[in-house]
C-alpha positions as a Python dict, from the first residue, in 0.01 Angstrom:
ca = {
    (1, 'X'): (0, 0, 0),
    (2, 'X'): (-310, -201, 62),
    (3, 'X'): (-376, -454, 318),
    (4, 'X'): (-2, -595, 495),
    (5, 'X'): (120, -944, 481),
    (6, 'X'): (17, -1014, 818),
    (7, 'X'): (-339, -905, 761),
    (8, 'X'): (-345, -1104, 425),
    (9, 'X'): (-253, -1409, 696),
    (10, 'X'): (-504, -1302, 932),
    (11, 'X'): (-810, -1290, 660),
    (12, 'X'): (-869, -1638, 587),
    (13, 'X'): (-812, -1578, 226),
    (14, 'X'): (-591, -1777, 16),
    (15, 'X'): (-269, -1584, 50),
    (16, 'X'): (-37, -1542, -270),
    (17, 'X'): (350, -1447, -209),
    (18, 'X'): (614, -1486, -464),
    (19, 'X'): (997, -1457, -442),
    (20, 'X'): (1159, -1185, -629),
    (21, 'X'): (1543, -1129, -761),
    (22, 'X'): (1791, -896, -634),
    (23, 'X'): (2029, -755, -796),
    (24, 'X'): (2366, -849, -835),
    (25, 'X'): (2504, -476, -872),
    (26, 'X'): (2356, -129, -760),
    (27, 'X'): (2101, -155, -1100),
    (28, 'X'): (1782, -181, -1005),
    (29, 'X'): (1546, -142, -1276),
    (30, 'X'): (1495, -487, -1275),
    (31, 'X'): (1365, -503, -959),
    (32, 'X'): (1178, -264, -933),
    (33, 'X'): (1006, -327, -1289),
    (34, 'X'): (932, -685, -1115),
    (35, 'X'): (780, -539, -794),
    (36, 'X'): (565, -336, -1000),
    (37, 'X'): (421, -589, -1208),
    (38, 'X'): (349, -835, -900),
    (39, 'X'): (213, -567, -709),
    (40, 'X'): (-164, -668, -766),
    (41, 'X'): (-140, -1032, -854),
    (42, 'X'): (51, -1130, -483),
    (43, 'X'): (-11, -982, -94),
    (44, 'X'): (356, -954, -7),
    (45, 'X'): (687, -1047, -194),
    (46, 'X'): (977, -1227, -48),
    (47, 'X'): (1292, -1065, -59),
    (48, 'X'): (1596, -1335, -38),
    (49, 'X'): (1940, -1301, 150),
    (50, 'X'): (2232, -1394, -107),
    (51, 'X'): (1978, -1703, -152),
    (52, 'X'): (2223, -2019, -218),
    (53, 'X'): (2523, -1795, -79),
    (54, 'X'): (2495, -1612, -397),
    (55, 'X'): (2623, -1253, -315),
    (56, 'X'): (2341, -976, -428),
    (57, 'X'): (2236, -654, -301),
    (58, 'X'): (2176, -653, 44),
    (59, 'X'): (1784, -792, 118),
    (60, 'X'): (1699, -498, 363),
    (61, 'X'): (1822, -242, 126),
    (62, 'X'): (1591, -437, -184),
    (63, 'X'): (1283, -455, 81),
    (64, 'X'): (1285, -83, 155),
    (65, 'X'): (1223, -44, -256),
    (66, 'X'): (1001, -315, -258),
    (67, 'X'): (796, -89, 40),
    (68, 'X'): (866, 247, -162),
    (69, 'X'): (678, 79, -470),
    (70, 'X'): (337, -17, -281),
    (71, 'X'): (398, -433, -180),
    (72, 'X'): (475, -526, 173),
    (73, 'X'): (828, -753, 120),
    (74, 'X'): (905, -1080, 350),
    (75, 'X'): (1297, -998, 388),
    (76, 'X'): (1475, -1305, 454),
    (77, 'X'): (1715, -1311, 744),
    (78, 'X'): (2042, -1578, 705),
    (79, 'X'): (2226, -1747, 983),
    (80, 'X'): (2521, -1788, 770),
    (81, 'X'): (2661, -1459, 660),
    (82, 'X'): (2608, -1266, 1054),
    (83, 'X'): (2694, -1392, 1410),
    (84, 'X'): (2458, -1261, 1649),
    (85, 'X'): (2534, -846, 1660),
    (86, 'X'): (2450, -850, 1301),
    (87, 'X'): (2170, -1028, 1323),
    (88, 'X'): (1997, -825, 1632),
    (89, 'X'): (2176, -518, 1476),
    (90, 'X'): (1951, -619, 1076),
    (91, 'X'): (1641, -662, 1285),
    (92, 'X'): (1663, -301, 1458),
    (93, 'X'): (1751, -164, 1109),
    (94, 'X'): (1486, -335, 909),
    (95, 'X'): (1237, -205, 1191),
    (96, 'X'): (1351, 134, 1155),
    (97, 'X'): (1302, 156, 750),
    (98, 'X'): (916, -25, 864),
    (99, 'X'): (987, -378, 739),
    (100, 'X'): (834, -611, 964),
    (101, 'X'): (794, -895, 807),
    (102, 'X'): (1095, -1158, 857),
    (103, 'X'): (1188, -1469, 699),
    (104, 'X'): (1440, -1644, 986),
    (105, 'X'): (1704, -1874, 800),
    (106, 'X'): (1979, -2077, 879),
    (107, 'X'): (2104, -2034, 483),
    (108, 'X'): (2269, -2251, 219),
    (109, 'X'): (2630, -2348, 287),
    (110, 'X'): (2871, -2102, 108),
    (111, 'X'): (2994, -2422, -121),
    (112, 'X'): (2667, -2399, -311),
    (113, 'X'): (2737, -2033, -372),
    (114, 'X'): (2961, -1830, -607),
    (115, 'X'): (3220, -1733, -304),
    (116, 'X'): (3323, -2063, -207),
    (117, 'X'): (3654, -1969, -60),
    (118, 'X'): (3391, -1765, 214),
    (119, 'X'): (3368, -1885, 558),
    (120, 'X'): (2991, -1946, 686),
    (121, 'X'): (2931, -1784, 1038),
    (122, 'X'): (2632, -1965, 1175),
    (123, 'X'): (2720, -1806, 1547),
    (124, 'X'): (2322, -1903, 1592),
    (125, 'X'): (2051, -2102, 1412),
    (126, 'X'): (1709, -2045, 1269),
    (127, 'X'): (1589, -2094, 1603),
    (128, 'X'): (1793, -1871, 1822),
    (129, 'X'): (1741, -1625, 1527),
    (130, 'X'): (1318, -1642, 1574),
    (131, 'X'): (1387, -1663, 1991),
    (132, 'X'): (1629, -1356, 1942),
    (133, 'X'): (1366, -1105, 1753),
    (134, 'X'): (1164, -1218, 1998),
    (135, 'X'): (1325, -1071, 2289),
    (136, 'X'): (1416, -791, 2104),
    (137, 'X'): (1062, -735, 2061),
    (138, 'X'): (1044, -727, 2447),
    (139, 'X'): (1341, -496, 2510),
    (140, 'X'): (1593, -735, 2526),
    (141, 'X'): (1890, -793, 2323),
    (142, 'X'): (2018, -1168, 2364),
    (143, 'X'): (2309, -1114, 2601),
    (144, 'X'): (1993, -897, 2815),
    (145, 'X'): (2110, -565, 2741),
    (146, 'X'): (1829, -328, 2755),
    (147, 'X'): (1709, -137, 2388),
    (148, 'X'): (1629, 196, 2405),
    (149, 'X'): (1278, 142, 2209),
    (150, 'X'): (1124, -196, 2077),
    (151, 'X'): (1109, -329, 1708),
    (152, 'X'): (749, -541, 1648),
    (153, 'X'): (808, -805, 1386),
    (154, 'X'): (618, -1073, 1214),
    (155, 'X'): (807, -1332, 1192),
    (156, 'X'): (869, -1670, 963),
    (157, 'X'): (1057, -2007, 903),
    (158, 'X'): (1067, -2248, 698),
    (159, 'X'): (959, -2588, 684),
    (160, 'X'): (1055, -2911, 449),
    (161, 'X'): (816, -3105, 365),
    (162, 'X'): (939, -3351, 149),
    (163, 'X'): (1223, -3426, 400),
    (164, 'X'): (1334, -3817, 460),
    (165, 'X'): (1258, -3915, 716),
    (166, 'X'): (1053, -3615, 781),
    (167, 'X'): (1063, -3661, 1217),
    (168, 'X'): (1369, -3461, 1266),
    (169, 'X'): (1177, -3214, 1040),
    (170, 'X'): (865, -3189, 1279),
    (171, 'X'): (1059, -3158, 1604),
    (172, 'X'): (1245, -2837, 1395),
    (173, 'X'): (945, -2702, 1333),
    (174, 'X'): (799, -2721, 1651),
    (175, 'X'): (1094, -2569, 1787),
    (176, 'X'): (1036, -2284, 1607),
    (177, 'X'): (697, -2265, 1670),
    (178, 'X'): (777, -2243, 2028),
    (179, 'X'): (1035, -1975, 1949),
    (180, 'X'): (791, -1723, 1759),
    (181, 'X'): (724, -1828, 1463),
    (182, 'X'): (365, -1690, 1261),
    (183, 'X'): (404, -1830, 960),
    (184, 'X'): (660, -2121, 710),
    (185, 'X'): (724, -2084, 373),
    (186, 'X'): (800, -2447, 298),
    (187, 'X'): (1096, -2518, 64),
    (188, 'X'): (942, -2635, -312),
    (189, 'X'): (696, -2934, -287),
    (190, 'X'): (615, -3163, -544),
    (191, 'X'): (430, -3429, -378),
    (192, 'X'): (104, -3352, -258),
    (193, 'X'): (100, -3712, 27),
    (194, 'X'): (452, -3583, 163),
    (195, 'X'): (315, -3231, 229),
    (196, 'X'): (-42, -3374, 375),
    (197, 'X'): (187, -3583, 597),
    (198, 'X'): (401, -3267, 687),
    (199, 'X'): (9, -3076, 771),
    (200, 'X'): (-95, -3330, 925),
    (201, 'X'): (134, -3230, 1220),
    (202, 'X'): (153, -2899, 1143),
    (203, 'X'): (-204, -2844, 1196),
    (204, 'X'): (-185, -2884, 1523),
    (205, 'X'): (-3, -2502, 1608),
    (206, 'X'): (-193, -2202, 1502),
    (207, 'X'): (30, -2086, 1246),
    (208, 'X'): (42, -2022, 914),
    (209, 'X'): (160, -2268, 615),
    (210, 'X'): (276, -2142, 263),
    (211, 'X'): (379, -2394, 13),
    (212, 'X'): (633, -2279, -234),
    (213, 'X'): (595, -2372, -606),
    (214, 'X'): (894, -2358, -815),
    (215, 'X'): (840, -2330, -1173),
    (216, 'X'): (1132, -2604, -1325),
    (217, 'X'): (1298, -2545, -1613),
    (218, 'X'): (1422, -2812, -1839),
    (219, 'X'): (1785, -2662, -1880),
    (220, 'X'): (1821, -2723, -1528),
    (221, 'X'): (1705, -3098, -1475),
    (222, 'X'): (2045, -3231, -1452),
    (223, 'X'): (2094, -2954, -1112),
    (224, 'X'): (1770, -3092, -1008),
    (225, 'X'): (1887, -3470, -1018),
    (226, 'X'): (2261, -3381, -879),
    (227, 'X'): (2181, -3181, -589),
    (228, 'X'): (2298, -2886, -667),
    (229, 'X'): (1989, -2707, -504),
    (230, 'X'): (2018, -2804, -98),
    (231, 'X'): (1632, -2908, 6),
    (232, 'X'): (1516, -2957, -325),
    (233, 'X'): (1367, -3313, -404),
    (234, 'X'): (1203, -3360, -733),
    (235, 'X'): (1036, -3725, -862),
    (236, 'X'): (1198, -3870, -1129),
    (237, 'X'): (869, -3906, -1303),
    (238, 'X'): (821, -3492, -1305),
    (239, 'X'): (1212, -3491, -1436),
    (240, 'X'): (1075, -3695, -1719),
    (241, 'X'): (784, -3510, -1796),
    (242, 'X'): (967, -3145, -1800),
    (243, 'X'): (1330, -3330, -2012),
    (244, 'X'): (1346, -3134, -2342),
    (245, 'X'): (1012, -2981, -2290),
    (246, 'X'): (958, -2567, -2262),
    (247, 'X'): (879, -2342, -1988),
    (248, 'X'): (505, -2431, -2054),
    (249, 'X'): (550, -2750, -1931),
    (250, 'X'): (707, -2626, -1601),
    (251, 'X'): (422, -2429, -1570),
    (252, 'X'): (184, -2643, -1646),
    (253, 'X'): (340, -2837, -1355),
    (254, 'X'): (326, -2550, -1148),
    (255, 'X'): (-36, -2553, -1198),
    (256, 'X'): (-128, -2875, -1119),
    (257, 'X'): (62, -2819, -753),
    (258, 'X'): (-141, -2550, -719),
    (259, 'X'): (-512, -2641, -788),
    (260, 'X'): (-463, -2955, -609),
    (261, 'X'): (-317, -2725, -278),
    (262, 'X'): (-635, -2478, -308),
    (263, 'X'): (-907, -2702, -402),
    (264, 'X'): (-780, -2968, -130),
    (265, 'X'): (-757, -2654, 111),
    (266, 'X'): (-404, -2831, 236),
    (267, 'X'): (-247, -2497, 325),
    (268, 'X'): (-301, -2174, 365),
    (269, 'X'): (-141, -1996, 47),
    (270, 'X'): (141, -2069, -221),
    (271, 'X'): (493, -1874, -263),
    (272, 'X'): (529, -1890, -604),
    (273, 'X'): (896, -1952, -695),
    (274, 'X'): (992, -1872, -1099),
    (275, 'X'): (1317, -1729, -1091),
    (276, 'X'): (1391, -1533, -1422),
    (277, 'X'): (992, -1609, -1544),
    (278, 'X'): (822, -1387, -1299),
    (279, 'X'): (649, -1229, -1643),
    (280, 'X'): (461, -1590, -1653),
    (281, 'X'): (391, -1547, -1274),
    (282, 'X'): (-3, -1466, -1441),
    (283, 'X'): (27, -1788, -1660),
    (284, 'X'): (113, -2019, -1343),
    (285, 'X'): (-189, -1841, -1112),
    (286, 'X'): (-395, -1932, -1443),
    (287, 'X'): (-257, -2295, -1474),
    (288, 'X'): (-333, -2328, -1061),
    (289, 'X'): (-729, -2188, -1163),
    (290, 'X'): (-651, -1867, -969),
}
């Protein structure tokens, strides 16, 4: 494995993450097959947990392949599925099999999911998720029992930038700032104002902002427009545009995001979001001029 995630961060450069799929079953060809052809084209891959309360293979268990073929994963942590032993009790086992880096979520309700009969935990939030690595980092579980040795994390949040009104946004994002976080993915932009609004203030801490691109796909407009996808806010002119059009147009989309992010310098890297098109991941870098 070449350079970690956190050094990526650290460089300056224009960092490149994408989100990969796990499984839904013990196969995992699939997987794998997509960790080895992102390898080279991304500096660290994020690894969801059950994203949108969809049950799949646990994240820490996907991460450790993802480590085991050469890329330094981003293993997302939910609020939803653990009270607070299984959180602390992830964190000291993702340590242990050397993943450090760690996506802190509060997670999709389990209505948007496909176990809706499940009841959602959320014992703690995002917050008290970054503030309780943190102590565990110092020793400390968060009732103040004392660990017998200390996990070192980098950890992440994420951000919305094309919330409305966006305030209650900001103060959530300086609280996690304030509770440890390095770096925000934000959820999927779209409109390049909102998200120079949303740096605007984020500019001000020293951490690190990913945007996400998500490659649409025109079979899914009407789950774009209904709300089916919690956070996600899409113009009704870029509905238009990508209505009975192909995956090329979603790219091409994609693209535009992109080149107007890096050439504007806005933030400081994408997370590339193409769920089932992660073969085109090359096409959208060449759409964004990267």
């Amino acid at each position: 494995m070449g350079k970690t995630f956190k050094e990526a961060l650290a460089s300056g450069k224009f960092v490149i993450t994408a989100n990969i799929s796990s499984p839904k079953g013990v196969n995992v060809d699939s997987l794998i097959n997509q960790v080895k052809f992102l390898k080279d084209l991304t500096d660290g891959l994020v690894v969801p947990d059950n994203l949108l309360a969809t049950m799949t293979m646990s994240a820490c268990a996907a991460s450790r392949l993802v480590i085991e073929n050469g890329v330094d994963p981003i293993m997302s942590l939910n609020c939803r599925d653990r009270n607070r032993i299984a959180l602390a009790s992830d964190l000291l086992g993702a340590s242990l099999m050397d993943i450090k880096n760690i996506l802190c979520v509060s997670g999709d309700h389990t209505k948007f999911g496909d176990h809706i009969d499940a009841k959602p935990v959320y014992d703690i939030d995002s917050v008290q998720l970054l503030g309780m690595a943190r102590g565990l980092e110092k020793g400390r579980d968060i009732s103040h029992n004392e660990l017998n040795g200390y996990p070192q994390f980098c950890l992440g949040a994420v951000a919305n930038p094309e919330a409305d009104p966006l305030g209650p946004q900001l103060n959530k994002f300086d609280k996690k700032v304030q509770a440890g976080a390095e770096f925000f993915l934000t959820l999927p932009v779209f409109n390049i104002d909102n998200l120079k609004r949303f740096m605007e203030h984020a500019r001000k801490s020293e951490v690190k902002i990913l945007a996400s691109i998500r490659v649409l796909v025109p079979e899914e407009v009407h789950k774009y427009a209904d709300g089916s996808y919690p956070g996600l806010f899409v113009p009704e002119d870029v509905l238009e545009e990508i209505k009975d059009a192909s995956i090329d147009k979603g790219i091409e989309v994609a693209g535009r995001l992109i080149r107007d992010i890096k050439d504007r310098n806005i933030c400081d890297g994408i997370n590339l979001m193409a769920s089932g098109y992660e073969e085109r991941i090359p096409d959208i870098l060449k759409a964004g001029g990267i």
